[in-house]
N, C-alpha and C positions, 0 to 999 in steps of 0.2 A: 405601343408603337403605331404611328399613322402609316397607312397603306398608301396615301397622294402620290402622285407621281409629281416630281416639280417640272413645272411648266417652263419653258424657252422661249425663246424669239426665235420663229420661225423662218420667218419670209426676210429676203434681205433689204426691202424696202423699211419694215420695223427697225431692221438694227442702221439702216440710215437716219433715222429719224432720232432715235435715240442716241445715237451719236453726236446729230445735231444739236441736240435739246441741251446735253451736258455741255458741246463747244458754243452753244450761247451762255448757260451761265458762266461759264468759266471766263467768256467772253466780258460780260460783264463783271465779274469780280479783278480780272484785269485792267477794266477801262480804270476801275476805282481808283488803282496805284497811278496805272498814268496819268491820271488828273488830278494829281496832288497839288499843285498850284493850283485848281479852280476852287469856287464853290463849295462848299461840302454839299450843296442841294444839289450839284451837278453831278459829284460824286456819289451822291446817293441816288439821283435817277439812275447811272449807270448801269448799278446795282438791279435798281428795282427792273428797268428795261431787259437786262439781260436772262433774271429771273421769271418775269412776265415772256419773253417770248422763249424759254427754254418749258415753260411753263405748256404754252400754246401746241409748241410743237410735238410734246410729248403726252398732249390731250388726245392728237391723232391717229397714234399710234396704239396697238392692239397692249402693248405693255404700261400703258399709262393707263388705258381702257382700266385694265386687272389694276392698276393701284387705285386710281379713283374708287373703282368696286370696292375694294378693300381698307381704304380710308373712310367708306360711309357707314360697312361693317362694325368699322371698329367704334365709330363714333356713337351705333348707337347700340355697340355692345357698351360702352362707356355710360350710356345714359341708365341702363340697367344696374350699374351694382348700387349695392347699398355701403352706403359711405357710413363712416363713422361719425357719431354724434362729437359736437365740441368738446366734453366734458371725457369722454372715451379716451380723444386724440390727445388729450393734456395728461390722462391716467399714461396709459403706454409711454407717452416722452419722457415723464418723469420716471418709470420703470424702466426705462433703457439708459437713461440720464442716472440713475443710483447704482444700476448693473456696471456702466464704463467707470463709475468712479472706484467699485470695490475691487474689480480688477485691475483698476492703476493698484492700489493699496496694493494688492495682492502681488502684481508682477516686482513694485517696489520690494517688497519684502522679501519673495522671492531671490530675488539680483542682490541684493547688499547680503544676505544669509548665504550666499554661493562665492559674492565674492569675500565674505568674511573665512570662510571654508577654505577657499581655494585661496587665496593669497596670503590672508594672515595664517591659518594651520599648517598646509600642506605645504608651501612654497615659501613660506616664514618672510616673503616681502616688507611685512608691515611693521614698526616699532613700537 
């Protein structure tokens, strides 16, 4: 178990901003519907515009701050792992690809042995 404390939004000018940030894009994923008769390139400035300045606005604030941090974190925890080889990634597909087909087989056989049980013996349904 990690001992962190989770961090908040302190000051109420952060939760303004952040407020803001979200009612710009929001802002823009609604202009998108509105402007269904224009352009699609208008439609999609909408888009990009209201994510670009919900984008900006929540660069200024202390909770964007921590994500930004924590997206470059992550970026170059990402550049650290070690990937698997091509040949590795095709062994495993195929190992999870032979596993889901023997347990169709298996549930298959299961289910008609239960319902042969249960309807044709026990319940004599079947002729």
């Amino acid at each position: 178990m990690s001992n962190q404390t989770v961090e908040t939004v302190s000051s109420p000018a952060d939760r303004a901003k952040v407020v803001i940030a979200v009612l710009a894009v929001v802002a823009g994923i609604v202009g998108y519907y509105l402007l269904a008769r224009q352009p699609f390139v208008l439609r999609l400035a909408s888009i990009i515009a209201g994510l670009a300045v919900g984008l900006a606005i929540g660069w200024f604030s202390a909770p964007g701050r921590r994500f930004i941090g924590f997206a470059r974190d992550s970026w170059s925890e990402t550049k650290r792992v070690v990937w698997p080889e091509r040949k590795e990634t095709w062994m495993v597909t195929a190992y999870v690809f032979a596993f889901v087909v023997v347990m169709a087989v298996f549930l298959w056989i299961v289910d008609k042995s239960l319902e042969w049980l249960l309807y044709g013996l026990i319940l004599g349904w079947r002729q």
